[in-house]
N, C-alpha and C positions, 0 to 999 in steps of 0.2 A: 590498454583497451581504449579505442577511439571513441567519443561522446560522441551523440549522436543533437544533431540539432532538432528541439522542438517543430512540432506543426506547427504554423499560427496558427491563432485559435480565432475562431470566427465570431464576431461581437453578435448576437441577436438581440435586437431594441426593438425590431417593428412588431407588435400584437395583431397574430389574424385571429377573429370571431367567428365563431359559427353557430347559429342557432340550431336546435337537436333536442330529440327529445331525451326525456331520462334512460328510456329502451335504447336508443338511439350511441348514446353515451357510455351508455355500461358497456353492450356489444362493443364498442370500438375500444373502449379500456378491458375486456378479456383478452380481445387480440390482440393485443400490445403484451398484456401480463407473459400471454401463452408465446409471443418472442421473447420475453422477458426483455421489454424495452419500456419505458415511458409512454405515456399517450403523446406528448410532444416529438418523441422521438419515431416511433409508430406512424403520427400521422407525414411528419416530412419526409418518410421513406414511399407513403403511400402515393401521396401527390408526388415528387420526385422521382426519377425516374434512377436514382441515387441505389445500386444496391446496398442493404444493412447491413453493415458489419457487428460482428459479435463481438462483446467484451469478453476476455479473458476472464473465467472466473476461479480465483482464488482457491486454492488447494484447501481441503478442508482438516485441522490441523486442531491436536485436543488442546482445549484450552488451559490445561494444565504442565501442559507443554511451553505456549507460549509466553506464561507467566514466571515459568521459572528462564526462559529465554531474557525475557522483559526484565529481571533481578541481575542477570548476568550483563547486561548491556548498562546498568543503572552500576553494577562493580566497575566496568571498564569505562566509563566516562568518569566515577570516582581518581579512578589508577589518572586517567587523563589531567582531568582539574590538579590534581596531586603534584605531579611532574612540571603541568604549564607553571605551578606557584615556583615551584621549586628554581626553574630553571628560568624563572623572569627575577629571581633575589639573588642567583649568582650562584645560590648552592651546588654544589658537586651531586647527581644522580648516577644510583648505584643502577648502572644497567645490565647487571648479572642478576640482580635482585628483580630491577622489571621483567627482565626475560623468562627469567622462572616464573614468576607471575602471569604472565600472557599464556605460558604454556599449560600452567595450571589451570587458567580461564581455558582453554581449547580444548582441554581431556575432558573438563568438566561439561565444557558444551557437546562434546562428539558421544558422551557418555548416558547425556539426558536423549541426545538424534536418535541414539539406540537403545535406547526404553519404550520410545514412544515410536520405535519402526515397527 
């Protein structure tokens, strides 16, 4: 799969001020809340002529789900650091044994996917 190149990302330094009152303030941070944007990001859409694009928002996933995910990703960097030692001292790895291993990490992750589908 091809990488895809970042945007640049646009440095903002300059500060614009605006005096408003507290009424003034809240109303314009509802309407930001109710895009679900920033009030910075809110108001440069509003002076701009810039349409807002929406952030993707993140699937909502039980948390108990991603914890046992989170133990399994913390096993396979284990298996990782294990092998790098091994295989920077010259030792022989048994990669019938890793292989089992990975598969067994894979049923055990495809196992929790479908508990929690």
């Amino acid at each position: 799969m091809a990488r895809r190149d970042p945007k640049p990302r646009t440095v903002r330094t300059v500060l614009l001020r605006v005096r408003c009152s507290e009424d003034e303030r809240a109303g314009w941070a509802d309407k930001a809340r109710a895009e679900e944007r920033s009030l910075s990001d809110y108001t440069r859409h509003v002076l701009s002529s810039e349409p807002m694009r929406r952030r993707a928002q993140p699937p909502e996933v039980d948390p108990t789900l991603l914890a046992a995910v989170g133990r399994v990703g913390s096993n396979l960097n284990q298996i990782s650091h294990a092998l790098n030692i091994d295989r920077k001292a010259g030792r022989a790895i048994d990669l019938i044994a890793v292989r089992t291993l990975l598969l067994a990490v894979t049923r055990q992750l495809a196992a929790m996917v479908e508990d929690h589908s």
